[in-house]
C-alpha positions in Angstrom: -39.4 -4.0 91.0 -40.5 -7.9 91.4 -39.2 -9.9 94.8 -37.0 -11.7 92.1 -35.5 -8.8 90.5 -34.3 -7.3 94.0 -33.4 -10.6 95.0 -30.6 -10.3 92.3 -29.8 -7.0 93.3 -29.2 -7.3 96.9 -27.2 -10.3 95.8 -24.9 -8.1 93.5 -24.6 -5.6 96.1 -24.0 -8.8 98.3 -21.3 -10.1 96.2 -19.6 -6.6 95.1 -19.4 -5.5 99.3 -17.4 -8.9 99.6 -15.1 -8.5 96.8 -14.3 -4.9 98.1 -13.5 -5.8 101.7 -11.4 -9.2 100.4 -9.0 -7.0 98.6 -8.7 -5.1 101.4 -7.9 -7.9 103.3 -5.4 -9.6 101.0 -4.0 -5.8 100.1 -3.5 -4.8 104.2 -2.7 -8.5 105.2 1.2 -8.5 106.3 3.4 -10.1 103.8 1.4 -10.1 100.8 3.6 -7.7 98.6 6.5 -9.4 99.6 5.0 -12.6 98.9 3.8 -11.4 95.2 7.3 -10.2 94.9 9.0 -13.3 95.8 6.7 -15.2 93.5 8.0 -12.9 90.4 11.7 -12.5 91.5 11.9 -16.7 92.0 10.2 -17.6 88.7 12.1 -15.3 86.4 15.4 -15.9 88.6 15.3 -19.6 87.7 14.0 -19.5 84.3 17.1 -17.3 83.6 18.9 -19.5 85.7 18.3 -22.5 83.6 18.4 -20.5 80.6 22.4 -19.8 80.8 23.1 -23.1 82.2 21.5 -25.3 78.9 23.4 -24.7 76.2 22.9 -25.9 72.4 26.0 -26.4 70.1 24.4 -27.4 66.9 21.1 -27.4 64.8 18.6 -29.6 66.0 19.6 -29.9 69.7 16.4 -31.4 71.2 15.7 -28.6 73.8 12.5 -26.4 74.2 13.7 -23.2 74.5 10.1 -21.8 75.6 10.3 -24.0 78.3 13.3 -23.7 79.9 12.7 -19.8 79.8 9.4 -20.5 82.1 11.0 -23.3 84.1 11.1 -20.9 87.2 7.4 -21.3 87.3 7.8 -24.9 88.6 9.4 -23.0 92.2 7.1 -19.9 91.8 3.8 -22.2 92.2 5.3 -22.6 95.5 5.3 -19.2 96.6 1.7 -18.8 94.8 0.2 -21.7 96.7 1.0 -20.3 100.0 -0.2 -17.1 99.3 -3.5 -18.4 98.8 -3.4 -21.1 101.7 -2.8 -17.5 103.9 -5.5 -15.5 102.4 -7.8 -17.5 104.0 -6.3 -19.6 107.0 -5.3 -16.3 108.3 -9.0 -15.4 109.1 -9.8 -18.9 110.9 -6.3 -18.5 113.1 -8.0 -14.8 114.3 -11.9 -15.6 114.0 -12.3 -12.8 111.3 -14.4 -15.2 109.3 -16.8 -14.9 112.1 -17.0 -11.1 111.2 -16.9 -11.8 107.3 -20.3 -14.0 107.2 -21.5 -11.9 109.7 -21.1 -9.0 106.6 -22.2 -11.2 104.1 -24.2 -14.3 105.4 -23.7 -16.1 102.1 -21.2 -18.1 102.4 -20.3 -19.7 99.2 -20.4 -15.4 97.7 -17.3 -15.0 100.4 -15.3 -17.7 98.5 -16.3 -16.8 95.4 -15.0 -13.0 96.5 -12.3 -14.5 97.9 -11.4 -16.4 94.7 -12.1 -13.7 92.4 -9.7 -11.4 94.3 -7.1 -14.1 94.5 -7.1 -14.7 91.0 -6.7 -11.2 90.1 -3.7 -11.0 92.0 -2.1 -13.5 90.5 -3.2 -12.8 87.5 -1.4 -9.4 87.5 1.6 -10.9 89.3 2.0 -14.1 87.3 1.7 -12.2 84.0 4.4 -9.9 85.4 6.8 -12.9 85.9 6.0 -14.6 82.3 6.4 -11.5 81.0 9.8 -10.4 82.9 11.1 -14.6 81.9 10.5 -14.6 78.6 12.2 -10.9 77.6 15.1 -12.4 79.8 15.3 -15.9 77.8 15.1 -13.8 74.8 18.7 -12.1 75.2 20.3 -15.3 77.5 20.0 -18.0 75.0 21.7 -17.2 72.2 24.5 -16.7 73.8 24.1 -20.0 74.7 23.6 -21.6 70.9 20.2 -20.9 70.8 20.4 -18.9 67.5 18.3 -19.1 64.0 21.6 -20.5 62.5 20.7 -24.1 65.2 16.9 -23.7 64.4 15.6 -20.8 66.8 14.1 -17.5 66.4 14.3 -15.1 69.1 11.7 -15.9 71.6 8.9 -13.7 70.7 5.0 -13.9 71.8 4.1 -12.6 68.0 4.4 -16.4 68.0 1.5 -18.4 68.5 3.1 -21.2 70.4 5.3 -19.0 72.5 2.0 -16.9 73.3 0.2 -20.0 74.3 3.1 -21.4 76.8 3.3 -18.2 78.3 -0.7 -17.1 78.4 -0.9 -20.8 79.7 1.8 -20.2 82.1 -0.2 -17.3 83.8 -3.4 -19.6 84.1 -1.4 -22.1 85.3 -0.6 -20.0 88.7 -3.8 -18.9 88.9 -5.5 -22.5 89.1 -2.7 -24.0 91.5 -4.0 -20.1 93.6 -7.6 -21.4 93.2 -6.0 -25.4 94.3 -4.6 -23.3 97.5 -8.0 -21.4 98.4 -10.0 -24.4 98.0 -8.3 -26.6 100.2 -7.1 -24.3 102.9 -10.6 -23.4 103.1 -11.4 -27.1 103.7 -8.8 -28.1 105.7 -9.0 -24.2 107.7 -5.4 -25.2 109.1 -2.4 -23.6 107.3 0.7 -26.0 107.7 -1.7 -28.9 106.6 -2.9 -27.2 103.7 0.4 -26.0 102.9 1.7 -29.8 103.5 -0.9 -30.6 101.3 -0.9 -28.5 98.2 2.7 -28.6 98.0 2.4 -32.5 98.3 0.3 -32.7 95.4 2.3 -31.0 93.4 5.3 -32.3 93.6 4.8 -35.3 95.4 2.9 -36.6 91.6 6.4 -36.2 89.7 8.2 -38.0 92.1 6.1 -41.1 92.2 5.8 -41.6 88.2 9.6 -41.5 88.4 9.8 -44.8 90.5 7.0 -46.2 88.6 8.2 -48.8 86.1 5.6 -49.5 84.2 5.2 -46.9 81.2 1.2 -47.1 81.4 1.1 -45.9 84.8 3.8 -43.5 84.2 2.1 -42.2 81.5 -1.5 -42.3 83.4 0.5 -40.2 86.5 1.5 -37.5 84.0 -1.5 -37.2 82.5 -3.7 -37.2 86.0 -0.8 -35.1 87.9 -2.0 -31.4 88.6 1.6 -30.4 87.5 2.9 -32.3 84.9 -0.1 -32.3 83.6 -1.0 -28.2 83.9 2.9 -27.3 83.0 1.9 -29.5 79.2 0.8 -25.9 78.3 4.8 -24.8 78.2 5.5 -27.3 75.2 6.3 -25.5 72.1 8.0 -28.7 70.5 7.6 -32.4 70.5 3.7 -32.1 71.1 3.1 -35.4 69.9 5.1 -37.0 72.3 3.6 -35.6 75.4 1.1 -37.8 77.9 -1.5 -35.2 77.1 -2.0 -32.5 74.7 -1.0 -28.5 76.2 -4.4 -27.4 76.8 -6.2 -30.9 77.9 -3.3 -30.5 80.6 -4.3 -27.2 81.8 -8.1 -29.1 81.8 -6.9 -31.7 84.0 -5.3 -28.2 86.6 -8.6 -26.7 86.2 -10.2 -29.5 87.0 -8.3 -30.1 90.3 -9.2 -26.8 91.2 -12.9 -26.9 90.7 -12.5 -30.1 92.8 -10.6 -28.2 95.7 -12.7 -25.2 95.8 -16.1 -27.6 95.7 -15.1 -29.4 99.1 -13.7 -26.3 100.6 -17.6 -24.3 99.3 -19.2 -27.4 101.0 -17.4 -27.3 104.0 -17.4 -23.6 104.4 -21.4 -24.0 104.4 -21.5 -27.2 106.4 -20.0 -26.1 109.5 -19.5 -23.4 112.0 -16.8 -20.7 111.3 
């Protein structure tokens, strides 16, 4: 075999070691499981929630029904963002990075492990909770008017829009998991990364509100890692949004590549 050729083997066996012992980190780390299951009992909680508390008396009532079944993702995120902010803060708080990079040396494999794991996790849990929101929005709201006879069909994922709210949904917590690893890997401390993630999420909303001027609300909206990211939920009035469904979810993507660039380069910069 050339030098080059086990080069890239040692570094698959390099990167496949690290993925292995991060899942069984995140899996034996206390709270996890309760965390995952908070994260799926909150969002379909409050997307039922909001489901039976809209109502629509008559054809042509203006609401998204998508959307207001996958509202609970909005408080979900919240859950999500921690549990990735603990994946890795955890390790700095008890110096079992130390014994990680010891493991592997590379560092920028342990985030991707880390990442990889992460996003699994949440991929599985987030696509539980979509799931679990949109067969409850499916029996709530037409009871509430929401019938063919006002101009909705049963929420179904046989339809394409419906399918790409809630696929997009399900990326959607997996990037704001990635915007969680990133910077808590930056900022190593977990109230501040907490405080942080949280801030940019819903910090954005808050400040286009007060803004008066409808360029730079519109330019907030269209920048913001949530209202941008939750775009993807729109099943109606597309052409009315400050950016298009999946250009949203490329502005979330974006912010996470951005995270989970300063945390790689400050995980190899310094000393664990």
């Amino acid at each position: 075999m050339s030098p080059l050729g086990a080069a890239r083997r040692a570094g698959r066996g390099d990167f496949g070691r690290a993925v292995r012992a991060e899942w069984t980190k995140l899996r034996t780390a206390g709270g996890t499981g309760w965390l995952l299951l908070l994260a799926v009992v909150l969002t379909v909680a409050v997307g039922c929630g909001t489901a039976k508390a809209v109502k629509c008396p008559e054809t042509g009532c203006g609401q998204d029904a998508v959307r207001l079944t996958l509202s609970g993702v909005t408080v979900g995120q919240a859950v999500v963002a921690v549990l990735a902010v603990l994946a890795v803060s955890g390790e700095y708080g008890t110096r079992l990075l130390s014994t990680t990079l010891m493991a592997v040396p590379n560092r920028l494999t342990v985030l991707t492990a880390k990442a990889t794991v992460l996003t699994a996790v949440v991929l599985a849990s987030g696509t539980a909770a979509v799931l679990a929101s949109v067969l409850v929005g499916r029996f709530v709201l037409p009871g509430n008017g929401f019938t063919e006879a006002h101009g909705y069909a049963p929420l179904s994922l046989a339809d394409g829009p419906t399918l790409r709210a809630a696929a997009g949904s399900v990326l959607y917590l997996c990037l704001i998991a990635l915007i969680g690893l990133g910077v808590a890997t930056a900022v190593r401390e977990a109230a501040t990364a907490i405080g942080l993630v949280l801030g940019l999420l819903y910090l954005f909303p808050v400040v286009a509100q007060v803004v008066h001027d409808p360029a730079w609300q519109r330019l907030l909206q269209q920048i913001a890692p949530m209202p941008a990211g939750l775009a993807v939920q729109a099943t109606i009035g597309l052409d009315t949004l400050p950016i298009g469904p999946w250009g949203g979810l490329g502005v979330l993507a974006a912010w996470a590549a951005a995270a989970l660039l300063a945390g790689g380069l400050l995980l190899r910069g310094r000393d664990a």
